[in-house]
mmCIF file of the N, C-alpha and C atoms, coordinates in Angstrom:
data_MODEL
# 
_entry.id   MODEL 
# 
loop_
_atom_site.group_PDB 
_atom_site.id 
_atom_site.type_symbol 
_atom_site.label_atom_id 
_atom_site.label_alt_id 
_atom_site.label_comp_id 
_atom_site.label_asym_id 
_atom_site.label_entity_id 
_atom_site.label_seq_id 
_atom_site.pdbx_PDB_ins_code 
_atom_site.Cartn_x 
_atom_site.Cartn_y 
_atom_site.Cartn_z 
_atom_site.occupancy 
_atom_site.B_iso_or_equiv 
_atom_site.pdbx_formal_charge 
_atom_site.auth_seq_id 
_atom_site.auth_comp_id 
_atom_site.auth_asym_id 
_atom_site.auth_atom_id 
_atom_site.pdbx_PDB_model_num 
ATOM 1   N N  . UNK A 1 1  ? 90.098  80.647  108.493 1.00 0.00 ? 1  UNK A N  1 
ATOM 2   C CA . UNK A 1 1  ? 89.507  80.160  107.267 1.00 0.00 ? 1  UNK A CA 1 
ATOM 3   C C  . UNK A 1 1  ? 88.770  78.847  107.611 1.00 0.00 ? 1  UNK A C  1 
ATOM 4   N N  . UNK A 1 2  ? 87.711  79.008  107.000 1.00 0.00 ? 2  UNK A N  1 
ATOM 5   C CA . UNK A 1 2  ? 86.888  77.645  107.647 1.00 0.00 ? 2  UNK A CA 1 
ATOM 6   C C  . UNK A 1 2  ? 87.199  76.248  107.045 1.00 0.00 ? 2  UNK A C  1 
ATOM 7   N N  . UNK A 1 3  ? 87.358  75.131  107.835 1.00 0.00 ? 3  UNK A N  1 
ATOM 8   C CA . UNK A 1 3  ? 88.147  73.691  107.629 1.00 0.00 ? 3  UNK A CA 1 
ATOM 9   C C  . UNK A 1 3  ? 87.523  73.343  106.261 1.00 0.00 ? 3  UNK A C  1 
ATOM 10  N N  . UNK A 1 4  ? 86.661  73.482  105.770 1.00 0.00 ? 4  UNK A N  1 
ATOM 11  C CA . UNK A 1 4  ? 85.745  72.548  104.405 1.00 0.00 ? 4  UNK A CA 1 
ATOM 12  C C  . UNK A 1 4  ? 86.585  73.735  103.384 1.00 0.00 ? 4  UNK A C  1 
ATOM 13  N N  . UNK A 1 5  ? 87.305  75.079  103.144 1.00 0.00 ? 5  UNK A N  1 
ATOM 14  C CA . UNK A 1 5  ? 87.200  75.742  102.435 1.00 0.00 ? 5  UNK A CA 1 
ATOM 15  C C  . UNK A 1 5  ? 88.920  75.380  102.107 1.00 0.00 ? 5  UNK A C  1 
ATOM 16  N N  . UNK A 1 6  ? 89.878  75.052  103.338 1.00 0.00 ? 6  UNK A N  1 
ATOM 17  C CA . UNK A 1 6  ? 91.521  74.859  103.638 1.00 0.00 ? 6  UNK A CA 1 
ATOM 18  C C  . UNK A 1 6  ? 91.299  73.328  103.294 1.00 0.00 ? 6  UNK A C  1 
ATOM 19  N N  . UNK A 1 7  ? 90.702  72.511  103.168 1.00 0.00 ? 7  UNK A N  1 
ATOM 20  C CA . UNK A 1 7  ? 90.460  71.350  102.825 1.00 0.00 ? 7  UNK A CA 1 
ATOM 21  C C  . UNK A 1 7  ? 90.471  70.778  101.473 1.00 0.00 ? 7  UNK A C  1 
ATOM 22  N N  . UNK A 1 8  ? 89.209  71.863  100.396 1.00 0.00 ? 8  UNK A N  1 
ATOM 23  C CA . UNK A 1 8  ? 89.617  71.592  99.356  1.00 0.00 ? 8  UNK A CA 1 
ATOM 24  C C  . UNK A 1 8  ? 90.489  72.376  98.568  1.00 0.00 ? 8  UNK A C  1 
ATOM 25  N N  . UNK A 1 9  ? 91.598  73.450  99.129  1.00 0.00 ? 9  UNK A N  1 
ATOM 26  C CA . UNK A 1 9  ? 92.179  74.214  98.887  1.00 0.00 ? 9  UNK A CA 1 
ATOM 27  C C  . UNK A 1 9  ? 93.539  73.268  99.297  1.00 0.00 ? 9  UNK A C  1 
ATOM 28  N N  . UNK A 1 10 ? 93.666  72.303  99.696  1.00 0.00 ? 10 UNK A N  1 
ATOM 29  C CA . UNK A 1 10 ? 94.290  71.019  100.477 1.00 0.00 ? 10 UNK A CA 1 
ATOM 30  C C  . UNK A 1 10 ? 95.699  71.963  101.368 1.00 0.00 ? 10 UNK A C  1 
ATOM 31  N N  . UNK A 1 11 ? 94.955  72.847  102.052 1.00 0.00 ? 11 UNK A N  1 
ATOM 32  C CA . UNK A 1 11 ? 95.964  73.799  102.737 1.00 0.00 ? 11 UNK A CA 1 
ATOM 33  C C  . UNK A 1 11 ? 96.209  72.854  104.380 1.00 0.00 ? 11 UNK A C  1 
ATOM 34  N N  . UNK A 1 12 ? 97.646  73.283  104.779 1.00 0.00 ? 12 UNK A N  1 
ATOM 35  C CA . UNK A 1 12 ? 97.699  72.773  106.231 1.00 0.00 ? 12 UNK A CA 1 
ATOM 36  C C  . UNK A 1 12 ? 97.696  73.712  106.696 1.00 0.00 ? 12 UNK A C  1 
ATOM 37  N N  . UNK A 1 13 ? 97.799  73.366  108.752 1.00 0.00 ? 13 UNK A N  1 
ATOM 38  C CA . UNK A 1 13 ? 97.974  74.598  109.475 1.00 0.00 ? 13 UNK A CA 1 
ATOM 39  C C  . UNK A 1 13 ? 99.480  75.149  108.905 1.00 0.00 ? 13 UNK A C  1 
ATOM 40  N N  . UNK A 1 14 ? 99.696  76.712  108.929 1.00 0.00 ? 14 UNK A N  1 
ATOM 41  C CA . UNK A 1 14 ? 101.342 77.320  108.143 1.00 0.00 ? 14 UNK A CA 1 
ATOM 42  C C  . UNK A 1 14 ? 101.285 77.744  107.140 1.00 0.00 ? 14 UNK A C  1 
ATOM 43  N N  . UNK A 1 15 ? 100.124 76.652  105.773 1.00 0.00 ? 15 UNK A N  1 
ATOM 44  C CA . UNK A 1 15 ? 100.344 77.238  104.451 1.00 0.00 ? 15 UNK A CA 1 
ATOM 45  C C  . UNK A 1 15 ? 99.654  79.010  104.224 1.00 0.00 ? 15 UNK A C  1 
ATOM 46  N N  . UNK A 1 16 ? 100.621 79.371  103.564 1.00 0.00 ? 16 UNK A N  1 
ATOM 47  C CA . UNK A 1 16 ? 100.279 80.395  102.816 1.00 0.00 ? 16 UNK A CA 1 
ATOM 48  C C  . UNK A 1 16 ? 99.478  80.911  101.883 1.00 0.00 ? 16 UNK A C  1 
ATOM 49  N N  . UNK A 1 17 ? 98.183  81.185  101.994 1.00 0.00 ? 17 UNK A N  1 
ATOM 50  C CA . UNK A 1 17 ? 97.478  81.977  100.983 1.00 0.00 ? 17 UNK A CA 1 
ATOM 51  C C  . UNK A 1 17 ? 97.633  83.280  100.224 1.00 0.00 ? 17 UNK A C  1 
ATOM 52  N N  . UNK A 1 18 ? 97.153  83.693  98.920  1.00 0.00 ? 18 UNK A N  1 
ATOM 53  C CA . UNK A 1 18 ? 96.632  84.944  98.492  1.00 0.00 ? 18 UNK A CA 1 
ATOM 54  C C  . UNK A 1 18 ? 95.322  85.214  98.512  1.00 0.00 ? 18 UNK A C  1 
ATOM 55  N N  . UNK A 1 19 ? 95.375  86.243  97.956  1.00 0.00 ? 19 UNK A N  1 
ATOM 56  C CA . UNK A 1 19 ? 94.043  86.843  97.310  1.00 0.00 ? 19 UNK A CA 1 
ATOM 57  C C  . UNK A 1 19 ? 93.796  87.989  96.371  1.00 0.00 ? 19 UNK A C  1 
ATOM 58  N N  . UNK A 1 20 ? 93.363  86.909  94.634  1.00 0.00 ? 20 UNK A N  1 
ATOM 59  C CA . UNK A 1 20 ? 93.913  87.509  93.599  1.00 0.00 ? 20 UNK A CA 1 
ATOM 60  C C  . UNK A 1 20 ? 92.482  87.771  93.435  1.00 0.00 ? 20 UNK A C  1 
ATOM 61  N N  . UNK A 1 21 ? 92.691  88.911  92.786  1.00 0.00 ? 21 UNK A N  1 
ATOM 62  C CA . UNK A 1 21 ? 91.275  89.644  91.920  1.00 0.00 ? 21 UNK A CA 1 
ATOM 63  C C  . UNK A 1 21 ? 90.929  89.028  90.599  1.00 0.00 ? 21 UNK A C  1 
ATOM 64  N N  . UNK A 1 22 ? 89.891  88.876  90.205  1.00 0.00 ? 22 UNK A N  1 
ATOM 65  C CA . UNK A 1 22 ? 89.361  88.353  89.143  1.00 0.00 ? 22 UNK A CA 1 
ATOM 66  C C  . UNK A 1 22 ? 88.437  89.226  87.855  1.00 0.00 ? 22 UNK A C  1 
ATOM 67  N N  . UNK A 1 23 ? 88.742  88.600  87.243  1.00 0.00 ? 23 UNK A N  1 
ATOM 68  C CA . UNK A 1 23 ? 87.631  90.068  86.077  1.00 0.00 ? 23 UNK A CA 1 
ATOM 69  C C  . UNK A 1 23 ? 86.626  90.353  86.559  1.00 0.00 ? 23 UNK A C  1 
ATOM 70  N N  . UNK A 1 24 ? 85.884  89.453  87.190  1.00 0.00 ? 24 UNK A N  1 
ATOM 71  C CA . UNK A 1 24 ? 84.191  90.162  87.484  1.00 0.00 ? 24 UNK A CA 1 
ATOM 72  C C  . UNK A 1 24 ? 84.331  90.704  88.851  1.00 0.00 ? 24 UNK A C  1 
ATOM 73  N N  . UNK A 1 25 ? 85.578  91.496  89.416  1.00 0.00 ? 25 UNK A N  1 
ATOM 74  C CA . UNK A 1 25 ? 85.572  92.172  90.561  1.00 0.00 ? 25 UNK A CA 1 
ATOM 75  C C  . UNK A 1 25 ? 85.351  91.799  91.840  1.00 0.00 ? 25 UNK A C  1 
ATOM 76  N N  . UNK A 1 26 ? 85.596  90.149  91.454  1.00 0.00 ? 26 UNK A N  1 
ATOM 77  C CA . UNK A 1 26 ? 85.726  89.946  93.092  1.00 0.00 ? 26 UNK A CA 1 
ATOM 78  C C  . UNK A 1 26 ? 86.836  89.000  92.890  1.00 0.00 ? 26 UNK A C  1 
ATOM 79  N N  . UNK A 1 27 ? 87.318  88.004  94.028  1.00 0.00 ? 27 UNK A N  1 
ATOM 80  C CA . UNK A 1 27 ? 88.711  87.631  94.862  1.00 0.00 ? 27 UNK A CA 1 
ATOM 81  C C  . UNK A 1 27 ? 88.736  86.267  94.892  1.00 0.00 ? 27 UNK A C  1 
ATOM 82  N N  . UNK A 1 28 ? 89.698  85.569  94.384  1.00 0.00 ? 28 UNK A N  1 
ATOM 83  C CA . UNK A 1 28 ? 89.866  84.661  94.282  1.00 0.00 ? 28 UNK A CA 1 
ATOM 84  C C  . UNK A 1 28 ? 90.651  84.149  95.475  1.00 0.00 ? 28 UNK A C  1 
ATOM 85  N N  . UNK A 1 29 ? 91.016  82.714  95.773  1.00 0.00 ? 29 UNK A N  1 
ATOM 86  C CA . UNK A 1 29 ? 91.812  82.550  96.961  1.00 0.00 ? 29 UNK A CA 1 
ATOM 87  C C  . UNK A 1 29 ? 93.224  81.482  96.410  1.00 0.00 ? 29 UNK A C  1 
ATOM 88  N N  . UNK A 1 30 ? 94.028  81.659  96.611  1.00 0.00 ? 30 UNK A N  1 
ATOM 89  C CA . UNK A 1 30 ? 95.099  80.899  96.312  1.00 0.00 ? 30 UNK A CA 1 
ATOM 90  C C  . UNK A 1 30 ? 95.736  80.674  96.749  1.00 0.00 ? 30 UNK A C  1 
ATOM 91  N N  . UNK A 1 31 ? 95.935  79.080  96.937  1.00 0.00 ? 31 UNK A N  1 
ATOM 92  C CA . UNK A 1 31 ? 97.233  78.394  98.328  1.00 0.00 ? 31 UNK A CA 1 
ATOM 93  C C  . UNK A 1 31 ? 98.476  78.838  97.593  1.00 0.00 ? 31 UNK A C  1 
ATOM 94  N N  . UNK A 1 32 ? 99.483  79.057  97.877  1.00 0.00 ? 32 UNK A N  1 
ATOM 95  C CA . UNK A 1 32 ? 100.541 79.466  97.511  1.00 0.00 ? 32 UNK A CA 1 
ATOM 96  C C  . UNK A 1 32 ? 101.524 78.285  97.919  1.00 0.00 ? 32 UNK A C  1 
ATOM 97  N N  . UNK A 1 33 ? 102.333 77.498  96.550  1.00 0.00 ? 33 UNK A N  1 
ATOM 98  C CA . UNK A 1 33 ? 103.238 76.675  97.016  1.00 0.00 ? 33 UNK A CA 1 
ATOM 99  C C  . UNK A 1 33 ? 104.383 76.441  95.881  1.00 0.00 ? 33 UNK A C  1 
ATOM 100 N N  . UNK A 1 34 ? 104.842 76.048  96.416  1.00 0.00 ? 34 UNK A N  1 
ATOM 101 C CA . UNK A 1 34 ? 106.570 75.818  96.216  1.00 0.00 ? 34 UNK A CA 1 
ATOM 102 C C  . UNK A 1 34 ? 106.562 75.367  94.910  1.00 0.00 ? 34 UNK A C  1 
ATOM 103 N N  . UNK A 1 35 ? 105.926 74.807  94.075  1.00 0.00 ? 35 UNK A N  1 
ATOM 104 C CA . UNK A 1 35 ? 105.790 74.295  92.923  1.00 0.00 ? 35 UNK A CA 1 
ATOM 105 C C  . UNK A 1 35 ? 105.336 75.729  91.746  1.00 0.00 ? 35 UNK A C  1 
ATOM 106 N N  . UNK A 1 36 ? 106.292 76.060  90.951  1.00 0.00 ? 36 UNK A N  1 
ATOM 107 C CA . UNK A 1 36 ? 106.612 77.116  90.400  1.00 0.00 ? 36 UNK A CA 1 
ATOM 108 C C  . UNK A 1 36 ? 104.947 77.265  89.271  1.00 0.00 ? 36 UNK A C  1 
ATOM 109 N N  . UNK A 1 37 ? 105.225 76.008  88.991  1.00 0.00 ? 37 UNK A N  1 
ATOM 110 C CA . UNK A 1 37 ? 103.605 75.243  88.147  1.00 0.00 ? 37 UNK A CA 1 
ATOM 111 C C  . UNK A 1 37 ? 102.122 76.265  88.786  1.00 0.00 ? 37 UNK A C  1 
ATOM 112 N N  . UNK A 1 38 ? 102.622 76.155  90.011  1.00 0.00 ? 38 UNK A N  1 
ATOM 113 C CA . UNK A 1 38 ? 100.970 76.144  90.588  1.00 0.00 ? 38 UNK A CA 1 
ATOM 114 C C  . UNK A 1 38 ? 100.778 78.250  90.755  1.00 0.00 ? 38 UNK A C  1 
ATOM 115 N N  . UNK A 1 39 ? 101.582 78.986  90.363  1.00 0.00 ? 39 UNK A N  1 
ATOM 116 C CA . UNK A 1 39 ? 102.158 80.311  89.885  1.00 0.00 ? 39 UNK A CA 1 
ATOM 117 C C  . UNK A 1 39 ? 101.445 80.742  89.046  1.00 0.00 ? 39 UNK A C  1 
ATOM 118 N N  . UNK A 1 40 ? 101.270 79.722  87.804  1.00 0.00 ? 40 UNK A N  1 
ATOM 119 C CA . UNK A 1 40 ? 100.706 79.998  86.641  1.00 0.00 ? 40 UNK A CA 1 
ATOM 120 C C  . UNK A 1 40 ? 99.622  81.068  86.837  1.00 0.00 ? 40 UNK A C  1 
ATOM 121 N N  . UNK A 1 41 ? 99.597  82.410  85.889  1.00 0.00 ? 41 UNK A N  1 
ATOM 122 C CA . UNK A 1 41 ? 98.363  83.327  86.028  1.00 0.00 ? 41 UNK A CA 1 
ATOM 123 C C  . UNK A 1 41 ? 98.099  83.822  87.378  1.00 0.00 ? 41 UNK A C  1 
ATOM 124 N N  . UNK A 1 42 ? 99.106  83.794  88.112  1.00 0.00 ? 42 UNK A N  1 
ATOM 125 C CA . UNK A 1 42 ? 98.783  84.534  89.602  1.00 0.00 ? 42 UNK A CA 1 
ATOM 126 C C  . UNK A 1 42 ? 99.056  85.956  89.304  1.00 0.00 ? 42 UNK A C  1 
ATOM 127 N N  . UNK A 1 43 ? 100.012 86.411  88.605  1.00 0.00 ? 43 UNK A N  1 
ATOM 128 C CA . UNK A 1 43 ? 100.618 87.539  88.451  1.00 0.00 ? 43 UNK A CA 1 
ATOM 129 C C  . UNK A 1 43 ? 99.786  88.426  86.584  1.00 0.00 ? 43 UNK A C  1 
ATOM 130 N N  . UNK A 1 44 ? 98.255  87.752  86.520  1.00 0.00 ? 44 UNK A N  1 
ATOM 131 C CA . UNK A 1 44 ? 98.072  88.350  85.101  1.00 0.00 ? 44 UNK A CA 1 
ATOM 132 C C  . UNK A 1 44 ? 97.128  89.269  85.508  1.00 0.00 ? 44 UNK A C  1 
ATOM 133 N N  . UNK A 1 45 ? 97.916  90.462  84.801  1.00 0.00 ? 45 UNK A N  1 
ATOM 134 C CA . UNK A 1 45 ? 96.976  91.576  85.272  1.00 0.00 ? 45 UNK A CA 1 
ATOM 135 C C  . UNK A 1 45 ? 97.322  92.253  85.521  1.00 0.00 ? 45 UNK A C  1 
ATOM 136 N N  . UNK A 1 46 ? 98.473  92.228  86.678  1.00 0.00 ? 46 UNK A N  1 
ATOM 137 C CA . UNK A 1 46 ? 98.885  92.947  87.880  1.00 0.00 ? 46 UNK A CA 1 
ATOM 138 C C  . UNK A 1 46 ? 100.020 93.637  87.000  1.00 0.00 ? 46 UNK A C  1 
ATOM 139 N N  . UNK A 1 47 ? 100.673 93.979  85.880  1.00 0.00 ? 47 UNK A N  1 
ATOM 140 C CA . UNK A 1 47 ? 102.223 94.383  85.492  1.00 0.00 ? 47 UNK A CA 1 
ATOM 141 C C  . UNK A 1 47 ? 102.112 94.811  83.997  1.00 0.00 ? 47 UNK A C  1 
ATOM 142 N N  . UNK A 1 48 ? 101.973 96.646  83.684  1.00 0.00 ? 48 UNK A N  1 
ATOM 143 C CA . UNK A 1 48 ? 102.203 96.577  82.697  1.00 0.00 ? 48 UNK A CA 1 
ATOM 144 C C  . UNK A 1 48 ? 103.094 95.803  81.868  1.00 0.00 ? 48 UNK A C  1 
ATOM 145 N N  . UNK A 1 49 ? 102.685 95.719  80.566  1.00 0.00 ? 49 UNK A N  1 
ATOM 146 C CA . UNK A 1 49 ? 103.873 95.055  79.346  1.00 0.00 ? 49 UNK A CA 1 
ATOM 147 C C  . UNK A 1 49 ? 105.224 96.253  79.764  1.00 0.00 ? 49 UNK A C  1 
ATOM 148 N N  . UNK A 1 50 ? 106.526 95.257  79.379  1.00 0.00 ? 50 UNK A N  1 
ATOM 149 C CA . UNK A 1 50 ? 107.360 96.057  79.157  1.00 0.00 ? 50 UNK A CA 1 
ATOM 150 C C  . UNK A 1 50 ? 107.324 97.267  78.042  1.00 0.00 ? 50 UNK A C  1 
ATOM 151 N N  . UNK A 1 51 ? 108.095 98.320  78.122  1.00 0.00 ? 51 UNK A N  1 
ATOM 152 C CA . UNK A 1 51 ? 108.136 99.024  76.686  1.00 0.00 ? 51 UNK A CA 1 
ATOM 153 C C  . UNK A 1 51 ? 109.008 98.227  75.390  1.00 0.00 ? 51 UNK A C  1 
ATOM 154 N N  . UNK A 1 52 ? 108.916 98.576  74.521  1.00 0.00 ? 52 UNK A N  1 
ATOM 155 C CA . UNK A 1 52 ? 109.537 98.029  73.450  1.00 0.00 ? 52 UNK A CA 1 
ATOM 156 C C  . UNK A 1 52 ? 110.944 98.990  73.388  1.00 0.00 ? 52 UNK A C  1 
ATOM 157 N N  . UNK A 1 53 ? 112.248 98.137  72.772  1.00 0.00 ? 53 UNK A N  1 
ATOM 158 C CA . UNK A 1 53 ? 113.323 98.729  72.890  1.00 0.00 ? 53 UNK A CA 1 
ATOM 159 C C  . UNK A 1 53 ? 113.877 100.351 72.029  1.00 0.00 ? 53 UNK A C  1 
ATOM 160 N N  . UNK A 1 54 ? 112.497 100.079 70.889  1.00 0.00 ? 54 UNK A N  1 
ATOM 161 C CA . UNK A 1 54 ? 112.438 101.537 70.462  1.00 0.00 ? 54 UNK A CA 1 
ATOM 162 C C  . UNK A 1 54 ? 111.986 102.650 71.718  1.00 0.00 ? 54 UNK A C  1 
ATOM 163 N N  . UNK A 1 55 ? 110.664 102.099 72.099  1.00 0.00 ? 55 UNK A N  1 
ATOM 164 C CA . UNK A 1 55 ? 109.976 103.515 72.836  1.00 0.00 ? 55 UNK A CA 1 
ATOM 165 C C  . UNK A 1 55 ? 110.807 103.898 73.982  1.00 0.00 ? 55 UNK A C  1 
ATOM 166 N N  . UNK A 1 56 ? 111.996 102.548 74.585  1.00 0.00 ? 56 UNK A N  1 
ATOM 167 C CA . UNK A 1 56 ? 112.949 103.073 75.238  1.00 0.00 ? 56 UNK A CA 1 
ATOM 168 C C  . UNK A 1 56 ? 114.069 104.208 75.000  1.00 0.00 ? 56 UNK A C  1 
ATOM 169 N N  . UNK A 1 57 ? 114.765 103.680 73.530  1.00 0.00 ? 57 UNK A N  1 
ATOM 170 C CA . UNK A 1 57 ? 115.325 104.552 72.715  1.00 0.00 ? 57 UNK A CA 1 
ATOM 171 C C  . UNK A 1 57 ? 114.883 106.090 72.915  1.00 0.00 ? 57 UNK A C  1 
ATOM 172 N N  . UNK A 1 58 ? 113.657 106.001 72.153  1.00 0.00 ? 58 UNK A N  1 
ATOM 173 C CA . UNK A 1 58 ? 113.053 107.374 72.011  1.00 0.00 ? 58 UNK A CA 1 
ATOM 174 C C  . UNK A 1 58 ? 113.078 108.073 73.364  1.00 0.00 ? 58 UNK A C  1 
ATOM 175 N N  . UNK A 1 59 ? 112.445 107.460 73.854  1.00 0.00 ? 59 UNK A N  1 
ATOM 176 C CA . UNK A 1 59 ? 112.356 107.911 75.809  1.00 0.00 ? 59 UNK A CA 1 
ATOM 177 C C  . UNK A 1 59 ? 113.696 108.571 76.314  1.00 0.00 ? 59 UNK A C  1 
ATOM 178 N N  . UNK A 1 60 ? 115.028 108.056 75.791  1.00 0.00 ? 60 UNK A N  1 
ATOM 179 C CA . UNK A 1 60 ? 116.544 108.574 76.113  1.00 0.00 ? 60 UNK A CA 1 
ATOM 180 C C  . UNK A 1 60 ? 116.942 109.504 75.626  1.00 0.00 ? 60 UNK A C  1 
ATOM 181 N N  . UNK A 1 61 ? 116.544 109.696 74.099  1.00 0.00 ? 61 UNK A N  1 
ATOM 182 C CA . UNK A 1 61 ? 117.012 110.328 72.907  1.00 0.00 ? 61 UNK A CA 1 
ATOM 183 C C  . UNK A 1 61 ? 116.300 111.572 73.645  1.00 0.00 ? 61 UNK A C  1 
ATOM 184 N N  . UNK A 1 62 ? 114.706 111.774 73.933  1.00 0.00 ? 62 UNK A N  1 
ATOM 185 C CA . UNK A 1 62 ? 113.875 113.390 74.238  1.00 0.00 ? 62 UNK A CA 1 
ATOM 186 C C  . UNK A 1 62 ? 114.787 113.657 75.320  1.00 0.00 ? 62 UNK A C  1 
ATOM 187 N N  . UNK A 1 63 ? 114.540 113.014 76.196  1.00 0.00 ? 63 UNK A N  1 
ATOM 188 C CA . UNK A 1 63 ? 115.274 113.162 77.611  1.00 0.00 ? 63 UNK A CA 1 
ATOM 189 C C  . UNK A 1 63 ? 116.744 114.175 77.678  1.00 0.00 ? 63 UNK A C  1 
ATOM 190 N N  . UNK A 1 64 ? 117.545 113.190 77.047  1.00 0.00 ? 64 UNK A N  1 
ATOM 191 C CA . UNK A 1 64 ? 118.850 113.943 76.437  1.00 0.00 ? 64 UNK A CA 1 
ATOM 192 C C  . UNK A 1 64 ? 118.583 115.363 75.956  1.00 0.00 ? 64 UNK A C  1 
ATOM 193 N N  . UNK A 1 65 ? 117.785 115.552 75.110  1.00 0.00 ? 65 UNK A N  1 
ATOM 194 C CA . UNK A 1 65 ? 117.350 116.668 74.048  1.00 0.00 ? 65 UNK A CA 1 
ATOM 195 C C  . UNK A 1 65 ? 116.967 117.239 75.283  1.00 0.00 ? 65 UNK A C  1 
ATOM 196 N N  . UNK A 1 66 ? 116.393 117.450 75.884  1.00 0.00 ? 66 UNK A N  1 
ATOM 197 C CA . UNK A 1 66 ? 115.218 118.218 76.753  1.00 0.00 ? 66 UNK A CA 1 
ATOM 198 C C  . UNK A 1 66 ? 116.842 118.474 77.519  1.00 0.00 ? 66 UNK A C  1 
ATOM 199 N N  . UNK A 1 67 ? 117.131 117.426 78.333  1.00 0.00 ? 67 UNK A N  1 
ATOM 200 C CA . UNK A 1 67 ? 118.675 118.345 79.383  1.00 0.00 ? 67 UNK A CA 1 
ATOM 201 C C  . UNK A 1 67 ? 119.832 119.130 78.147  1.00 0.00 ? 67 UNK A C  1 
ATOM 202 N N  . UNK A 1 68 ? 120.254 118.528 77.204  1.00 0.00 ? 68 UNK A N  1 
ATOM 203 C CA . UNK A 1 68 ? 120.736 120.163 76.300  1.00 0.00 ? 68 UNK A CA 1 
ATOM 204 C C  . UNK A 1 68 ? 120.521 121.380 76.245  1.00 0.00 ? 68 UNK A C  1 
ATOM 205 N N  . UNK A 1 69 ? 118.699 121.459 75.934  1.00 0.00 ? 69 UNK A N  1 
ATOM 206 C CA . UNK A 1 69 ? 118.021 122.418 75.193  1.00 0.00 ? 69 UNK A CA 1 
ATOM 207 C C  . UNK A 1 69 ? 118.185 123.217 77.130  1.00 0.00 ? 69 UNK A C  1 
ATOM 208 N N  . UNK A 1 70 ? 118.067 122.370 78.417  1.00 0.00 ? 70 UNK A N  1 
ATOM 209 C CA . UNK A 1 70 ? 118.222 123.328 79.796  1.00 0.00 ? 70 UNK A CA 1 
ATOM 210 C C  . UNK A 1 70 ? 119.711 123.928 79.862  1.00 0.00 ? 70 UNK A C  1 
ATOM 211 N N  . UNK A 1 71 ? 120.372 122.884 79.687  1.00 0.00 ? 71 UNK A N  1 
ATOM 212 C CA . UNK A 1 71 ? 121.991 123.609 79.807  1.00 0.00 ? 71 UNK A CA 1 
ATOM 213 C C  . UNK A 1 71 ? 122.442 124.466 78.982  1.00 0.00 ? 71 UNK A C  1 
ATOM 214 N N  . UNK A 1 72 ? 121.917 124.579 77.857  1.00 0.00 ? 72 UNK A N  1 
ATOM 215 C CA . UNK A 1 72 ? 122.402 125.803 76.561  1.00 0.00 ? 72 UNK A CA 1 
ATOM 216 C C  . UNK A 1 72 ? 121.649 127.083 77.058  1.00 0.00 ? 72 UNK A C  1 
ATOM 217 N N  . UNK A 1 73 ? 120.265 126.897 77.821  1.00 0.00 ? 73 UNK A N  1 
ATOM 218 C CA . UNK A 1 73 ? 119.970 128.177 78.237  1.00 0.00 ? 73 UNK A CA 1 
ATOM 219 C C  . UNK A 1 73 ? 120.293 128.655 79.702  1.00 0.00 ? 73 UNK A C  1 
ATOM 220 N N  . UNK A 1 74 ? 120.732 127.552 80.908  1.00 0.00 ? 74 UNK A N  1 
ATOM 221 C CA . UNK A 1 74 ? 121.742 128.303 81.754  1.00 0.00 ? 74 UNK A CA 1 
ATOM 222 C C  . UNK A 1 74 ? 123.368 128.767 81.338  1.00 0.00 ? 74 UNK A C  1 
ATOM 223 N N  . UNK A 1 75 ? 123.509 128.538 80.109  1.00 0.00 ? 75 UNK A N  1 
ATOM 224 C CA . UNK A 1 75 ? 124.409 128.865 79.788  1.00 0.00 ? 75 UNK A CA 1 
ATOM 225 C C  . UNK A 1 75 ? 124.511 130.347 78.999  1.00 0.00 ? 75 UNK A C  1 
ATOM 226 N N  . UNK A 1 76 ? 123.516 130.480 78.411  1.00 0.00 ? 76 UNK A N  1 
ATOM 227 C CA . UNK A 1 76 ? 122.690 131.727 77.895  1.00 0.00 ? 76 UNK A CA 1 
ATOM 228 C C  . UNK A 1 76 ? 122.757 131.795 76.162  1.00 0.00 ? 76 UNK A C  1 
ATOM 229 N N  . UNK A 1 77 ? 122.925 130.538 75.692  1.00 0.00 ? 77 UNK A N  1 
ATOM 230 C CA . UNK A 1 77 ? 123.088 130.181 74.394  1.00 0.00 ? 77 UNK A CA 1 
ATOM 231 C C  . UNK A 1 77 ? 121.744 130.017 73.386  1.00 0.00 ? 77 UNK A C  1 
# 
């Protein structure tokens, strides 16, 4: 990485970089450090939302239904 670019990126020889994508399709560069602060928005983008504790629900409830509705017919019911 060229010295003027690790410079104002205030990286030493060792530190750790990324390289995060940005909306307009190209790559951002990011020193990566120990300060939880400097994290902020590294990870936006990258991770659907969780589901909500209903659509989990529901998700268990078919599931369940669906292995019954298999075992009642190896069973021949």
């Amino acid at each position: 990485m060229p010295q003027t670019v690790r410079k104002s990126l205030g990286l030493q020889a060792g530190d750790r970089v990324d390289f995060v994508a940005d909306e307009a399709g190209g790559f951002r560069v990011v020193a990566l450090r120990k300060d939880v602060k400097a994290l902020r928005g590294r990870f936006a983008g990258r991770a659907k939302p969780a589901p909500s504790v209903n659509d989990m629900a529901a998700a268990v409830q078919a599931e369940a239904a669906a292995r019954d509705r298999a075992s009642k017919r190896r069973r021949g019911k």
